[in-house]
N, C-alpha and C positions, 0 to 999 in steps of 0.2 A: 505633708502639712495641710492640703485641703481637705484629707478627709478630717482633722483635727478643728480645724477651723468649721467645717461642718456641726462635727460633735458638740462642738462647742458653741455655735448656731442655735441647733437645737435644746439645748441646753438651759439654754438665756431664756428661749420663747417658752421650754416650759415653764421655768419659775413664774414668768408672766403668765401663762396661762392657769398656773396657780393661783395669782395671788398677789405674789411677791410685786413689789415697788421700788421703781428706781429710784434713786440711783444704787447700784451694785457693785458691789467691789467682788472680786475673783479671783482668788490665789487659785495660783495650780501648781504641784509639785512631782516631780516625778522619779523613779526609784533611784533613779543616779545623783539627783540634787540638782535640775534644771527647775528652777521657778521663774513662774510669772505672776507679775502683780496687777489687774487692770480694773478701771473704775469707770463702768457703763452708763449712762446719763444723757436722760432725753435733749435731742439737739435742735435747734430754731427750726429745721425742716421736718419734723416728725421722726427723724430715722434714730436709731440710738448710737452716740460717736461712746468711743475707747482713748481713755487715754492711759497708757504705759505709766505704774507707779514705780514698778521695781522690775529687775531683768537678770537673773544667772542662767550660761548656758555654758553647760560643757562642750569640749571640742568634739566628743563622739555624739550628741545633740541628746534628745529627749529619751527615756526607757521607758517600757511600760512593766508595771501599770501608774496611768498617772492620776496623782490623786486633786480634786477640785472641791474647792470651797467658797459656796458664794452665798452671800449675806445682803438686805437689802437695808433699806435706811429705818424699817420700823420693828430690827431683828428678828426676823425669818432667817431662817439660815438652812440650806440643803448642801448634801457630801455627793461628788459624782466619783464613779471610780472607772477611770477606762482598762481596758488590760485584753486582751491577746481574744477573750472568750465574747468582747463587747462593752457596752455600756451599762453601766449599774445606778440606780437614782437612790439615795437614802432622805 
């Protein structure tokens, strides 16, 4: 899970480093049918807080590859794709 939460770190800072504006929402799906919903927004202290919109997880947890979509409020929208070989940015 940490290195997913890594990926997903990095992730967020590129879109910011692109460009992209918060707040962002983030699906992620992954080949089994574990999703998450989560919507990223600047917080009172400068850091960016998460909050959980949606949550399915199977009992065998996440498969790769899992696929990510994040949208920002002025639609941007970039696809990540994680899987076995690394990280993919579209």
């Amino acid at each position: 899970m940490n290195d997913l939460s890594e990926v997903l770190g990095d992730a967020l800072q590129q879109c910011l480093d692109h460009g992209m504006q918060l707040p962002f929402i983030m699906a992620a799906v992954s080949l089994n049918g574990c999703a998450v919903t989560v919507r990223f927004e600047q917080g009172n202290d400068e850091e960016v807080e998460a909050t959980f919109l949606a949550e399915h997880t199977e009992v065998s947890g996440g498969v790769m590859p899992i696929n990510i979509m994040v949208t920002d409020h002025i639609g941007e929208a970039v696809r990540i794709k994680i899987d076995q070989d690394g990280t993919t940015f579209h």
